[in-house]
C-alpha positions as a Python dict, from the first residue, in 0.01 Angstrom:
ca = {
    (1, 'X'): (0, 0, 0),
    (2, 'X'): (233, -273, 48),
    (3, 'X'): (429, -420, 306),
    (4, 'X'): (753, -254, 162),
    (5, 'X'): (559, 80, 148),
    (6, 'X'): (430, 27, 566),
    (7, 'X'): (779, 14, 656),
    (8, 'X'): (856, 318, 487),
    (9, 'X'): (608, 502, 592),
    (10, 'X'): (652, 402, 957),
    (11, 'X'): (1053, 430, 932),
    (12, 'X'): (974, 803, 810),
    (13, 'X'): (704, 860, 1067),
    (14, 'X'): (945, 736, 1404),
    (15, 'X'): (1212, 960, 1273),
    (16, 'X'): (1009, 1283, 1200),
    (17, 'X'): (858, 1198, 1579),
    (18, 'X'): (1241, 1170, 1735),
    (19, 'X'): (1350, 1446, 1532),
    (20, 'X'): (1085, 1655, 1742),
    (21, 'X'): (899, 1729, 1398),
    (22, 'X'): (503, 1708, 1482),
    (23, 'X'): (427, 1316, 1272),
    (24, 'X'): (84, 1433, 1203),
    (25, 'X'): (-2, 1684, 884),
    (26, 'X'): (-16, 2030, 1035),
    (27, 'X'): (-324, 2128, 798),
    (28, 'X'): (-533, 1852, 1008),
    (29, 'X'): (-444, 1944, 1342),
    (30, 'X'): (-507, 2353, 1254),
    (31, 'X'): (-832, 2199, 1198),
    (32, 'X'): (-898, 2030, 1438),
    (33, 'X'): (-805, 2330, 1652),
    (34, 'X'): (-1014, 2576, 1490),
    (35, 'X'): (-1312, 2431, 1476),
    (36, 'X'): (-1528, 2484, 1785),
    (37, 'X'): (-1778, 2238, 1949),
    (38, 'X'): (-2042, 2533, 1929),
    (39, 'X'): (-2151, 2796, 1679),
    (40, 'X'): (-2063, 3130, 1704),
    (41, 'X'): (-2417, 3276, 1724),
    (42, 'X'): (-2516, 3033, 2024),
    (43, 'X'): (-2223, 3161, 2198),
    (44, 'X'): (-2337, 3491, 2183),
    (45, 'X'): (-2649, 3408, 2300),
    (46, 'X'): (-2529, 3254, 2585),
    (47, 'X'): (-2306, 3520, 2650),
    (48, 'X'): (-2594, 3770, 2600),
    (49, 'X'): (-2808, 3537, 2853),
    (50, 'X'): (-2557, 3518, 3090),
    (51, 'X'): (-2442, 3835, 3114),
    (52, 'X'): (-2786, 4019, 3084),
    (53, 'X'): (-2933, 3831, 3406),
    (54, 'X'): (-2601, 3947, 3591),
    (55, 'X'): (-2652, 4304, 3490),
    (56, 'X'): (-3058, 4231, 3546),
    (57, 'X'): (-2970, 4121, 3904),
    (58, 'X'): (-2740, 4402, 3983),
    (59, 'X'): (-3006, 4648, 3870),
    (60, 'X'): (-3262, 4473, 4131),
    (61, 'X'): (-3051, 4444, 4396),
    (62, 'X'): (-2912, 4867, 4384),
    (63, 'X'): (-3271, 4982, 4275),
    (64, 'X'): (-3518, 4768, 4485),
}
């Protein structure tokens, strides 16, 4: 792009950010919000993990 084209852009982008209009394309940050840092299926394993030694434990400790 050019110079010309820059200032545009940049004019457009300051005014969209004072106007209280979010400057960056929505469709990138839903994104970048739904994505998670871990899969689905290790999450349930953790879970699974996590929550089966708590219930593991509580059977120990009441039975034992």
């Amino acid at each position: 792009p050019t110079e010309f084209e820059m200032r545009q852009r940049n004019a457009k982008f300051a005014k969209d950010a004072r106007s209280g209009k979010k400057p960056t394309h929505p469709s990138r940050q839903e994104q970048l919000a739904k994505r998670s840092p871990i899969n689905l299926w290790a999450l349930g394993i953790i879970v699974f993990v996590v929550v089966g030694g708590v219930l593991f434990e509580l059977v120990r400790i009441m039975f034992l």
